[in-house]
Each structure stands twice: as structure tokens, then as C-alpha cells.
C-alpha positions as CSV (number, residue, x, y, z in Angstrom):
1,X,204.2,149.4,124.2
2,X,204.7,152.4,126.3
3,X,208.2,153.1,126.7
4,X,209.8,151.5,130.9
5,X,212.9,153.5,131.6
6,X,215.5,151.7,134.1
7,X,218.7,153.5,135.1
8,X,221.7,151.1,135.5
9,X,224.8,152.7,137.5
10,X,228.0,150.8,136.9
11,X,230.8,151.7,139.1
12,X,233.5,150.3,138.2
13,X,237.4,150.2,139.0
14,X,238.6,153.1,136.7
15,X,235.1,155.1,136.1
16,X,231.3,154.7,136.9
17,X,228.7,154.3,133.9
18,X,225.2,155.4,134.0
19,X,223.6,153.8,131.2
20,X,219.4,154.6,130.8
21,X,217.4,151.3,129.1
22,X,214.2,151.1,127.6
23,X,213.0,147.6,128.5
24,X,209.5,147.9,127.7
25,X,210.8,144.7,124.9
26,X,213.1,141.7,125.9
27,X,215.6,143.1,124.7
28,X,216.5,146.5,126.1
29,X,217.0,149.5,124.1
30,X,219.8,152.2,125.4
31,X,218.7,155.8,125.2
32,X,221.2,157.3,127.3
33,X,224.8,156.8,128.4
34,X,227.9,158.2,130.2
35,X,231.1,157.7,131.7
36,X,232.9,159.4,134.0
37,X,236.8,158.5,135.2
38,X,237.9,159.4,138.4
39,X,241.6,158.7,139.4
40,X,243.5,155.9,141.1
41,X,245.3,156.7,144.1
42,X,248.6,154.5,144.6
43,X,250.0,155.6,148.2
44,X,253.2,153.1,148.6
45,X,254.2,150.2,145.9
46,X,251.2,147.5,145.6
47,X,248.8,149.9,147.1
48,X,245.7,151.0,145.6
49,X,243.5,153.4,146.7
50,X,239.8,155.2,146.2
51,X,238.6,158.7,146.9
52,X,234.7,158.0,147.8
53,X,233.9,161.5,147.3
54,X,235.6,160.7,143.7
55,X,233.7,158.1,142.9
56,X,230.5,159.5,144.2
57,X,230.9,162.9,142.1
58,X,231.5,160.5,139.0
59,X,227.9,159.1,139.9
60,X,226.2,162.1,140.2
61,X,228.1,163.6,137.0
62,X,227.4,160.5,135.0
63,X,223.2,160.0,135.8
64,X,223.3,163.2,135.2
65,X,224.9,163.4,131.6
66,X,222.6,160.2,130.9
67,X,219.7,161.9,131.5
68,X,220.5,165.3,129.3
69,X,221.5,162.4,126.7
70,X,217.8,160.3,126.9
71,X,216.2,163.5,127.5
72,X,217.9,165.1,123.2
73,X,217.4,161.8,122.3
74,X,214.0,159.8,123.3
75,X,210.9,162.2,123.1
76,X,209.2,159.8,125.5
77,X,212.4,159.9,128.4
78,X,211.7,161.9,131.4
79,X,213.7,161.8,134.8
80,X,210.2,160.9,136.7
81,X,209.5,158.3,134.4
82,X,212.1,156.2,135.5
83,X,210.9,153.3,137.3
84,X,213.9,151.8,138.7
85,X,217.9,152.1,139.6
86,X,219.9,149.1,139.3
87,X,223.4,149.1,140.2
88,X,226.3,147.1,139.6
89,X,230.0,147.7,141.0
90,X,233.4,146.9,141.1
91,X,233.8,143.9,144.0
92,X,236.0,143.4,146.7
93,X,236.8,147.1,147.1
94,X,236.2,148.3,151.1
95,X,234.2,151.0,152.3
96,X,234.3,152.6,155.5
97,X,232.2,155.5,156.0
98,X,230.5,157.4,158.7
99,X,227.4,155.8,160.2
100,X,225.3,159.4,160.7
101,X,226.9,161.8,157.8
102,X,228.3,159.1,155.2
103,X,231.0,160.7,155.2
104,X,234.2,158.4,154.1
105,X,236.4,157.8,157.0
106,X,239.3,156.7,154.8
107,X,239.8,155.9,151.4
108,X,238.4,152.9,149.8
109,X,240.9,149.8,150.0
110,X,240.8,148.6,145.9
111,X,240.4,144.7,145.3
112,X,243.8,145.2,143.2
113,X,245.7,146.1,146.5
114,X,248.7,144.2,148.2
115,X,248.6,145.8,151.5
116,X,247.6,142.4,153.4
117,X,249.5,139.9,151.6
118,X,251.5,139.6,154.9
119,X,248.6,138.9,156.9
120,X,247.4,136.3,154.3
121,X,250.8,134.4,154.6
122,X,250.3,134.7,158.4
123,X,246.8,133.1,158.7
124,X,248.2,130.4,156.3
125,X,250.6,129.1,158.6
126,X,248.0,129.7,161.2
127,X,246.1,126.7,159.3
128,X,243.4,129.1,158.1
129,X,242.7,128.7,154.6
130,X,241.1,125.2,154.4
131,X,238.1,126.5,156.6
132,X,237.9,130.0,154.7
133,X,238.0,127.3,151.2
134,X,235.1,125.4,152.8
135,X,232.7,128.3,154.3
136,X,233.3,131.2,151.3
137,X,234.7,129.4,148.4
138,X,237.2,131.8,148.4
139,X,240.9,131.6,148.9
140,X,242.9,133.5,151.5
141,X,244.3,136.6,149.5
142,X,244.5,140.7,149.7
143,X,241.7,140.3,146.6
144,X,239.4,140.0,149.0
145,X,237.8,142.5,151.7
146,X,237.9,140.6,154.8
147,X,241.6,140.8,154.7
148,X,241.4,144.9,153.9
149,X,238.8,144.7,157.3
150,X,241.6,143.0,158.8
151,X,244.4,145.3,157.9
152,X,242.2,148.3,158.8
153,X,241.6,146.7,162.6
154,X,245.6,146.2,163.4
155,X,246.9,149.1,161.8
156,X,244.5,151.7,161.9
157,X,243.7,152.3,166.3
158,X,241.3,155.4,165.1
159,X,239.1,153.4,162.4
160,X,239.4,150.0,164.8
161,X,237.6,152.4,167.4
162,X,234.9,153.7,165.4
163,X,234.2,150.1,163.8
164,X,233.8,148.9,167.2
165,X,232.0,151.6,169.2
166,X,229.6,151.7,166.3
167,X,230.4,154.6,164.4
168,X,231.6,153.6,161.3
169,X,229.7,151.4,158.8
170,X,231.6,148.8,156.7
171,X,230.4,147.7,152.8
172,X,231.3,146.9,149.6
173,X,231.0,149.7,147.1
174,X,227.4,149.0,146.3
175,X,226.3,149.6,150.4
176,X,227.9,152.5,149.8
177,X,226.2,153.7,146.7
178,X,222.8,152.5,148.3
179,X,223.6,154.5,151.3
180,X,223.9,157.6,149.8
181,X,221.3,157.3,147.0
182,X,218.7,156.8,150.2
183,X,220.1,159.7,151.9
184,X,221.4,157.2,155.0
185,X,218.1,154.8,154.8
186,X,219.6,152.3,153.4
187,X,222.8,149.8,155.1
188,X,222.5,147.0,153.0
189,X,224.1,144.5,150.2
190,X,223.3,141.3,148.1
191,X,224.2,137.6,148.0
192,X,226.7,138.4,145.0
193,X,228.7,140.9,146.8
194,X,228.4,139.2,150.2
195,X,229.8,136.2,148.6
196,X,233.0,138.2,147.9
197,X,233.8,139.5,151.4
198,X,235.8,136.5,152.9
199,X,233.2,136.9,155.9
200,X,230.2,135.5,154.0
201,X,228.8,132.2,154.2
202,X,227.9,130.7,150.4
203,X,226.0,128.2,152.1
204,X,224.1,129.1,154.8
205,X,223.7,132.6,153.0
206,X,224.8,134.8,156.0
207,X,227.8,136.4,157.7
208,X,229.6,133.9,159.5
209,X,230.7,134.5,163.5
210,X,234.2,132.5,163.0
211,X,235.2,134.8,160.2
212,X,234.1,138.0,161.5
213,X,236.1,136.8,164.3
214,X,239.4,136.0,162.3
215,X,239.4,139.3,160.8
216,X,238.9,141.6,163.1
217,X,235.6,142.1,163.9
218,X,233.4,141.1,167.4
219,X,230.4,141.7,165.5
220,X,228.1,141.9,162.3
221,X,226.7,145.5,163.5
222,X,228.7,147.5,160.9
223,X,228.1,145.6,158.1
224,X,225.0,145.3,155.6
225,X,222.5,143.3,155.5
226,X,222.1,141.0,153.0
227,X,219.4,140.9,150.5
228,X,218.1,139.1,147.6
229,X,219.6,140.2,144.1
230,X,216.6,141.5,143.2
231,X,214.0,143.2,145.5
232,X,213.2,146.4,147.4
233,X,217.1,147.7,148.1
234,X,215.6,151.8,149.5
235,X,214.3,154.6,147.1
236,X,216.1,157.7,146.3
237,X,215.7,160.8,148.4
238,X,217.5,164.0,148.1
239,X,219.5,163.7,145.5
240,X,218.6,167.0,143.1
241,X,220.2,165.1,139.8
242,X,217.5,162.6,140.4
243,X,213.7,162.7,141.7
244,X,212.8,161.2,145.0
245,X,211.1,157.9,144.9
246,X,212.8,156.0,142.7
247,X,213.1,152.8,144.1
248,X,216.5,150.9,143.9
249,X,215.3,147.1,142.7
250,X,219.1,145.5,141.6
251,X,222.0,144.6,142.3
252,X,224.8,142.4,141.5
253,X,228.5,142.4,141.4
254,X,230.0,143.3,138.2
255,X,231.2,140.1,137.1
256,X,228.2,138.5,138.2
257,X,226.0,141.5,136.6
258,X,228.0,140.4,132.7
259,X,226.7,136.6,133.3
260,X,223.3,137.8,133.7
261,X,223.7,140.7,130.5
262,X,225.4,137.7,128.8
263,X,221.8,135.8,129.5
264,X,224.0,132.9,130.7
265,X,220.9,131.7,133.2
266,X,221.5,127.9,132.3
267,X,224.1,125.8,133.4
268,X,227.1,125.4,132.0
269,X,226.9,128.6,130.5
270,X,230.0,130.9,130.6
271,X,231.0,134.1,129.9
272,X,234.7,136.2,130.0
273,X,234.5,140.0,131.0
274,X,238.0,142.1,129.7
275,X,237.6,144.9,131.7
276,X,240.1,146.2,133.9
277,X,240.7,142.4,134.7
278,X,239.7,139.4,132.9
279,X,237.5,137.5,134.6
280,X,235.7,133.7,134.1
281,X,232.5,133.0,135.4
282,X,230.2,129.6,134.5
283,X,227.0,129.0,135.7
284,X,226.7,126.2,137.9
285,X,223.0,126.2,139.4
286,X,222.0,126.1,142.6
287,X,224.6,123.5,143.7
288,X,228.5,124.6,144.6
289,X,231.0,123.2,143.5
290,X,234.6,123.4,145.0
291,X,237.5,124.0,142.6
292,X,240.2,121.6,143.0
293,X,242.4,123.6,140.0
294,X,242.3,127.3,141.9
295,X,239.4,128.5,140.7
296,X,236.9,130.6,142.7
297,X,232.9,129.2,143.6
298,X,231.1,132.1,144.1
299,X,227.3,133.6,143.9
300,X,226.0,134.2,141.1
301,X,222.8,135.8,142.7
302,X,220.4,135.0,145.2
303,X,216.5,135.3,144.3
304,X,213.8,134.5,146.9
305,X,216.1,133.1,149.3
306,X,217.8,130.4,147.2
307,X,221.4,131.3,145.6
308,X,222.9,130.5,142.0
309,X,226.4,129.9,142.3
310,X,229.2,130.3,139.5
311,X,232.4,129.0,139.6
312,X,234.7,132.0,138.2
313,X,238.6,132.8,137.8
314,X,240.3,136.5,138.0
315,X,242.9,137.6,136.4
316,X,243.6,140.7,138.2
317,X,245.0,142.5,134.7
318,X,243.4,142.9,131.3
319,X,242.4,145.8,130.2
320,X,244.9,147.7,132.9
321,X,247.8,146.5,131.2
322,X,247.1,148.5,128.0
323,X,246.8,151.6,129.8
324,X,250.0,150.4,131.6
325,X,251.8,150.4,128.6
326,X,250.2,153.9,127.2
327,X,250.4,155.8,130.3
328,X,253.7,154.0,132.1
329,X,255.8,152.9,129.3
330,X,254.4,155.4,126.5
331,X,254.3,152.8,123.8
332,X,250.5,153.7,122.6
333,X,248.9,157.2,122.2
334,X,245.5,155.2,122.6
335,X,244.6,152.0,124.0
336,X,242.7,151.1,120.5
337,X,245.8,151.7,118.5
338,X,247.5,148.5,120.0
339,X,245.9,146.1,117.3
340,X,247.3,147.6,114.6
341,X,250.3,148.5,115.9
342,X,250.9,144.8,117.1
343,X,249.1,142.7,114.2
344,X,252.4,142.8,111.7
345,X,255.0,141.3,114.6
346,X,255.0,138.2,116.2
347,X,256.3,138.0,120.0
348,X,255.1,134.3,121.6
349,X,257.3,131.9,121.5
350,X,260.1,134.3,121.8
351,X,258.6,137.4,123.7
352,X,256.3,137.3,126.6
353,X,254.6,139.9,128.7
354,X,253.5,138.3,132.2
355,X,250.8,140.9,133.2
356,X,250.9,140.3,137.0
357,X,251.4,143.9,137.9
358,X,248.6,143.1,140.9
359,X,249.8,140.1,141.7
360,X,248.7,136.5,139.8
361,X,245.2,135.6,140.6
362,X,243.3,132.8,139.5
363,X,244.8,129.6,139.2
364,X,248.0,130.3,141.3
365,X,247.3,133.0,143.8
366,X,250.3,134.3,144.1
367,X,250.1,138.2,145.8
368,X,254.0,138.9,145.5
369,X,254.4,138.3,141.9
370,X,255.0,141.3,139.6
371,X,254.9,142.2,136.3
372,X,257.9,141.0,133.7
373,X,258.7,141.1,130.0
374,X,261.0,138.0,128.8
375,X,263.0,137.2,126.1
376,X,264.4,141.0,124.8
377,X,266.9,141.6,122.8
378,X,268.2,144.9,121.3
379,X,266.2,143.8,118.1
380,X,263.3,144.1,120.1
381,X,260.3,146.7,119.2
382,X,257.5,148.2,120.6
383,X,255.4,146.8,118.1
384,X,256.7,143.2,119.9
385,X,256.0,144.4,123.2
386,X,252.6,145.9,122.4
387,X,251.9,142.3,121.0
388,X,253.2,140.4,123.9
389,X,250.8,142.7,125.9
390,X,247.4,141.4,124.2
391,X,249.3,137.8,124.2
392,X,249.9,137.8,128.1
393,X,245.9,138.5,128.6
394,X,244.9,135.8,126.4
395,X,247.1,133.7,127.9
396,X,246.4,134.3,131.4
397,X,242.3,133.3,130.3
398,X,243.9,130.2,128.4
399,X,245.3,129.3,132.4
400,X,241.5,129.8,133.4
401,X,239.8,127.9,130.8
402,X,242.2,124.7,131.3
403,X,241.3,125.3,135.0
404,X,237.8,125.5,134.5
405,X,238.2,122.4,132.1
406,X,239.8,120.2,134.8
407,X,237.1,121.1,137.7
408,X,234.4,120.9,135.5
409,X,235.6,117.3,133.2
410,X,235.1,119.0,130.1
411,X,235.4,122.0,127.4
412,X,233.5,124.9,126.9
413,X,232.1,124.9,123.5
414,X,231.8,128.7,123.4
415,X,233.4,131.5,124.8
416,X,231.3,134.4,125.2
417,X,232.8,137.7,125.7
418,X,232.2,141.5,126.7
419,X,233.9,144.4,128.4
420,X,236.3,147.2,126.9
421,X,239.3,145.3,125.4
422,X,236.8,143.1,123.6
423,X,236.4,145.8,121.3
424,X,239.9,144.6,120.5
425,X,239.8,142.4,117.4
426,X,243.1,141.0,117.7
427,X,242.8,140.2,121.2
428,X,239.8,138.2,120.8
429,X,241.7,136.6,117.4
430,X,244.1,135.6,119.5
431,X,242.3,134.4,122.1
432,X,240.2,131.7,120.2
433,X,243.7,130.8,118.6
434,X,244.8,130.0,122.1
435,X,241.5,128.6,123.3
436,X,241.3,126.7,120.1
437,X,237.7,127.2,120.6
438,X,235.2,129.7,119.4
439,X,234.8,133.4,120.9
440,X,231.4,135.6,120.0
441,X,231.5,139.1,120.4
442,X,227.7,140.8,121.2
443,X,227.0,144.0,119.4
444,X,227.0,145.4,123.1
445,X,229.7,145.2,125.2
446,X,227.3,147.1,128.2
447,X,226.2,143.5,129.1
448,X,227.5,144.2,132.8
449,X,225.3,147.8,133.0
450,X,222.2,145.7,131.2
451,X,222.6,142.9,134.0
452,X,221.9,145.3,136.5
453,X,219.3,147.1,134.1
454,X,217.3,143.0,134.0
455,X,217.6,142.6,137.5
456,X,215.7,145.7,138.4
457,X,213.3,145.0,135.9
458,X,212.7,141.6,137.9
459,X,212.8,144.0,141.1
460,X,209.9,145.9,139.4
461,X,207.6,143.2,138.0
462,X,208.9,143.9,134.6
463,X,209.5,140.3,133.8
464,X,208.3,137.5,135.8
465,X,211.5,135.7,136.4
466,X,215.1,134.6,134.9
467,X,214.3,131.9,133.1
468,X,212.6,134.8,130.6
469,X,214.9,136.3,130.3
470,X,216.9,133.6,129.1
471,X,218.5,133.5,125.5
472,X,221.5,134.7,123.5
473,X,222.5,138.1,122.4
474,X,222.8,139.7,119.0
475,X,226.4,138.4,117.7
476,X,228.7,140.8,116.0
477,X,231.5,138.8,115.4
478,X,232.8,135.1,115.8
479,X,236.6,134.3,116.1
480,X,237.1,131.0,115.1
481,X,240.6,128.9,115.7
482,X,242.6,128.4,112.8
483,X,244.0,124.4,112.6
484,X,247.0,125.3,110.8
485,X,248.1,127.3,113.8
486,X,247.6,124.4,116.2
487,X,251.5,123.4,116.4
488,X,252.5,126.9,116.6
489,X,250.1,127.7,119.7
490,X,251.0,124.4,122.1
491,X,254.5,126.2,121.3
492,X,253.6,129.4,122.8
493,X,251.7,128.1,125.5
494,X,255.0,126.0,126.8
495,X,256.9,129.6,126.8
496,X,254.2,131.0,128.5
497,X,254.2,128.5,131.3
498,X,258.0,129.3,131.5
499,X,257.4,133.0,131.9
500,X,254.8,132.4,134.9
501,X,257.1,130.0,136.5
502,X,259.8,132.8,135.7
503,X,258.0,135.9,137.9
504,X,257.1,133.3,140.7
505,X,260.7,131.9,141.1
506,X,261.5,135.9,141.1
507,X,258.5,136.5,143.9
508,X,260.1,133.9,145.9
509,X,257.4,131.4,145.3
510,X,258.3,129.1,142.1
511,X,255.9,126.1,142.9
512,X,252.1,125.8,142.1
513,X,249.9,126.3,145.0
């Protein structure tokens, strides 16, 4: 079969990846692939920050090194024989950008920043949250971007102005990307993204009056419009690293981009990305269901008008606390050293690492918590530390599955699992230990670049529909739970419930939501 190029951009929270598929077979073949970084900008404490100009260099750069890669390595890859762009993106993470030049009018607010914990704890007690719970799925917290809209209306007068006069467009990262790919043609979003605004409505599928009215805004005019996840999104035009034409056919959130790479298009199927976060999503079909043990419903995607909804918990630090401790603390000279630096020492049940150094997210959503290491002594080593490190993310997904176990009335039976730190063997050992269920590696961990790569091969007429595409992935490894260790682990897990309530107490918090 003649070869069907499809470029995926994934821009993510600490770089963008441009990954180029062949998916002229079911299973897609990568011919091409780059990353770019781009930094992180942390203005006052709990802050985060993006440069759009940063991350939008670090797209150009990284099609562009994808191509030059497909182009030394697939006789058949040329840049006009790409048929489609799919995108996927970091969530949450507002835009605000200039309706005529797109050119950013501040920099992006990052899902991982604190600045509106304040205004949270003021809509609370303003009775808020039960309605927000009902309409969105979502919880009233600084994760999400109708909070950041919020902030941006009270405290910045200049931004408000332009929002309001009609000036300034508002978007997730993805309405940005598609606004500049389509040289301005394009203001528009998907279900999956929507769905993680604050302002969206998971059941009628469209932005709600009473939210855009609680944060800020009079109107809908400067945001997107919503789309299916698959579909006509624009086509490229005067870009120079890519032709004109191209149509943009995909898109999904990130999370929700690694259920569909994971092929997890049944329910009940769930998957666990460690990227810069870990984060839980299960496949619930089309029919919601409301978490009563803190735990996020959400879309999954949206195709022909009807939506597929996940249920899905965040743990706002994985993969982040590793470079944490190799950039901040300087106990690693590279992230992938930290297994075998840590496999030799044992830290749980004496040493813990709580990794809330964004807050806590999923179950206990609590934006004022911070970061801790318990149990030191002068004995301690950095071996210990590094271990209590992998331990804290394993156990902060052990908190997720027990949640998701409660809502749902029953186990997983699997844990499928991708991202960077899944390349970690001893974090995914550990992780099935704590589980005490199985975990499979794939041989790719791009599954959240090749959900985006699927969907705009459904945008295309590639495949005919999800349930084609349906199936599992090439394992490389299983972890399985050791028995023996089953005494040992309910020990650890008690310590590790003492640590959380230990950084809450500290926030000023101390009781479950």
C-alpha cells in the first residue's frame, strides 16, 4: 500500500513533539520525530508561566527537524505528501492573543499555576462549586482555565479591556496553534479541551452563559468554537516550514490523545500517562458519571455531535519531580539515572517524598499544599531520597486507582501505561507492587502524538471510525505484583497516607475534601 503521511504536533508542558506517521497500516509506522524544550517561566512562588512565541518557535523548529528526519529516512516521505496535521496539547493552559496579528498579549497562564487559589476559596464560600460539579464535571481549582480567565479580568484592567471590546481572542493552547498554523483563519477548539475550561458544558456540549458569567466574561465572542474531535479544524497557509493546504483533521487533549494511542475505545478501559504529571483516565462511554471520591468526568472526545466521556484523576507531578530533584536539589546528573541509583535502598515505610510541589490534585484538591520529604535522619542518602521520589509518584496513582475503584465498584484488571518516566523500570515495578495489579508497558511510549496521528486519519477518511481502530498495542514489558511483598506494601501505603495528611495539616487544610 502506498505510503499516508500524518504529521502529529504534540505540545506539551515542557517541550512540543512533531512526530511524522505512516498510517497507510493499522498500525502506524514513525518515520520522523523531534523534540524541542522551551523554558518555564516562574514569575512569583506558585506561578507558572509560558512565552507563546517560545512555544510556537519550538513548533516550527520541531516539524521542521521531523521532516529533514522522514525526508534521510523514508524514500517515499515528502513535505506535500502529507495529508493531514493532527495536534495534541498540554490542557488547561490560557491563551490570550491578539485577534488581528496573533500576537500574544501576555504570557500563557500554565495549568500547574496557583495564581487563583484565592479566588477559588472565594467562590467556594460563595456556594459555587456544586453547580460548577454538576455543569463541567470539574472542580473549582487554579488547574483549570476559567479561573486563569477570571484572574486575568480582576487584575489585569488592560487585558479585561481588550477581552471585552473584542480585541483579544481567548483559547486553550490548541486554538492557539490552529490560529497560527491558518495564518488567523481559524478560532476554534474541540469537545476534549472545551471540556477542560471550567466554562464548558459536558452535557449540553457548549459554553455555558452562567459560567462565562462567574468568571468574568459578558460573552462567548472571544472564545473558540467548538468542534468535533475529528473533522475539518482550517488548512495551513503561510507557514514556509510547511506547504499550504494541509488540512488540520485532529485534535484532542493530551491526556485524552494517550487513551485513544492506548486504543482504549471500549469501556472500562484505562490508561495512566507519566509525563510531566500522572494522570488517570477510564473510558466510560457515552454516559457521565459523577465521581463521588474526587475524581474528574471529563470528555474523552466528541465525534459527529455525540461525546465520549472519561472519568480521569491528575496528579499535577510525575515526571516534574525528577527533574526537580536533578535540576533543584542536584541529586541526579540525568533523570534516567534515578533507577539505579535508587534500586539498592529502601525509603517507604520510613522515608517519603510527597510530590505536591503544584499543589495536590486528584482526590483531594488541595491548591496550597507544597512539596515535603518526611522521616530524615542524618543517616539519610540521596540514593533514599531519589527512591522516595519514584515512591511518592506511585503512590499518588495508588490514591487515584482506589478512587477510581470506589466510583466505579470495582478494580482495574490492567494498568496500561505511557509517557516519559514509563521508561522508568523501577517506577513502573513499583507501581504494580503498589497497585498489586498488573502494569504493561507498549514498545511506544508516543501513544499521546499517535492519538492525535488516529484522529486525523478519521478526519481524513483513513479509517472509517473508532471502533477500527480498536485493539491493544505491542507490549514490551509486564510488571507483575509480587505476593510476598503484600504485608510490606499495606505498610507503606499507611505512611504514605500520614505524609499527605502531614503537607495538608502544614497548608492549613488537614481534612479530606
Amino acid at each position: 500500500m502506498k505510503s499516508t503521511f500524518i504529521l502529529a504536533i504534540d505540545q506539551g508542558t515542557t517541550g512540543t513533539t512533531a512526530l511524522l506517521v505512516d498510517v497507510s497500516d493499522k498500525d502506524p509506522n514513525i518515520v520522523g520525530r523531534s523534540t524541542v524544550e522551551f523554558p518555564q517561566h516562574y514569575p512569583q512562588a506558585g506561578w507558572v508561566e509560558h512565552d507563546l512565541d517560545e512555544i510556537w518557535h519550538s513548533v516550527v523548529r520541531a516539524c521542521g527537524e521531523a521532516c529533514v528526519q522522514a525526508e534521510e529516512h523514508s524514500p517515499e516521505f515528502r513535505r506535500h505528501a502529507i495529508v493531514a496535521l493532527g495536534i495534541t496539547n498540554q490542557r488547561e493552559t490560557l491563551c490570550v492573543y491578539d485577534r488581528k496579528t496573533l500576537a500574544p498579549l501576555t504570557r500563557a497562564i500554565v495549568w500547574q499555576c496557583r495564581r487563583s487559589a484565592s479566588l477559588c476559596q472565594r467562590l467556594k464560600k460563595d456556594g459555587a462549586e456544586e453547580g460548577i460539579r454538576k455543569q463541567t464535571g470539574l472542580f473549582l481549582d487554579p488547574y483549570f482555565t476559567g479561573t486563569k480567565i477570571k484572574w486575568l479580568m480582576e487584575n489585569r484592567e488592560d487585558l479585561a479591556r481588550k477581552i471585552n471590546d473584542g480585541a483579544a481572542l481567548l483559547g486553550t493552547i490548541d486554538t492557539f496553534l490552529m490560529s497560527k498554523l491558518t495564518h488567523g483563519a481559524s478560532h476554534v477548539t474541540e469537545a476534549s479541551n472545551a471540556s477542560r475550561t471550567l466554562l464548558y458544558n459536558i452535557h449540553t456540549g457548549a459554553w455555558d452563559k452562567d459560567l462565562l458569567k462567574m468568571m468574568g466574561l459578558s460573552s462567548a465572542d472571544a472564545l473558540p468554537e467548538v468542534k468535533d474531535s475529528y473533522g475539518s479544524f482550517g488548512e495551513t497557509k503561510g507557514l514556509g516550514f510547511l506547504p499550504d493546504g494541509i488540512p488540520i483533521a485532529g485534535v484532542l487533549g493530551d491526556q485524552q490523545a494517550a487513551l485513544a494511542g492506548q486504543r482504549c475505545f471500549k469501556i472500562g478501559e484505562a490508561k495512566c500517562t507519566y509525563g510531566t504529571g500522572a494522570f488517570l483516565l477510564l473510558n466510560l462511554g457515552d454516559k457521565p458519571l459523577a465521581s463521588d471520591h474526587g475524581l474528574l468526568t471529563t470528555v474523552a472526545w466528541q465525534v459527529k455531535g455525540t461525546r465520549t466521556y472519561a472519568l480521569e484523576g491528575s496528579a499535577f507531578i510525575a515526571g516534574a519531580a525528577f527533574q526537580f530533584i536533578r535540576d533543584n536539589l542536584g541529586f541526579l546528573g540525568n533523570v534516567a539515572d534515578s533507577a539505579a541509583l535508587a534500586n539498592e535502598v529502601q525509603a517507604a515505610p520510613d522515608i517519603y517524598f510527597v510530590p505536591a510541589l503544584a499543589g495536590l490534585g486528584a482526590p483531594w484538591w488541595d491548591p496550597l499544599a507544597r512539596g515535603a520529604f518526611f522521616g530524615l535522619t542524618r543517616g539519610t542518602s540521596k540514593a533514599q531520597l531519589v527512591r522516595a521520589t519514584l515512591e511518592g509518584v506511585a503512590f499518588q496513582v495508588c490514591d487515584l486507582l482506589a478512587s477510581m475503584k470506589n466510583d466505579m465498584g470495582r478494580d482495574l484488571s490492567l494498568l496500561r501505561v505511557d509517557g516519559g518516566a514509563a521508561a522508568n523500570n523501577l517506577l513502573l515495578n513499583l507501581q504494580a507492587q503498589f497497585a498489586r495489579l498488573p502494569v504493561e508497558r507498549p514498545h511506544s511510549l508516543e501513544t499521546t502524538s499517535l492519538g492525535a496521528a488516529l484522529f486525523a486519519g478519521l478526519g481524513v477518511g483513513r479509517y472509517g471510525n473508532v471502533e477500527e481502530l480498536h485493539g491493544s498495542l505491542p507490549i514490551e514489558e509486564r510488571f507483575q505484583p509480587s505476593q510476598a511483598l503484600a504485608s510490606m506494601v499495606e505498610k507503606q501505603k499507611q505512611g504514605w497516607q500520614r505524609a499527605i495528611q502531614a503537607v495538608r495539616l502544614f497548608a492549613g487544610e488537614g481534612e479530606e475534601p
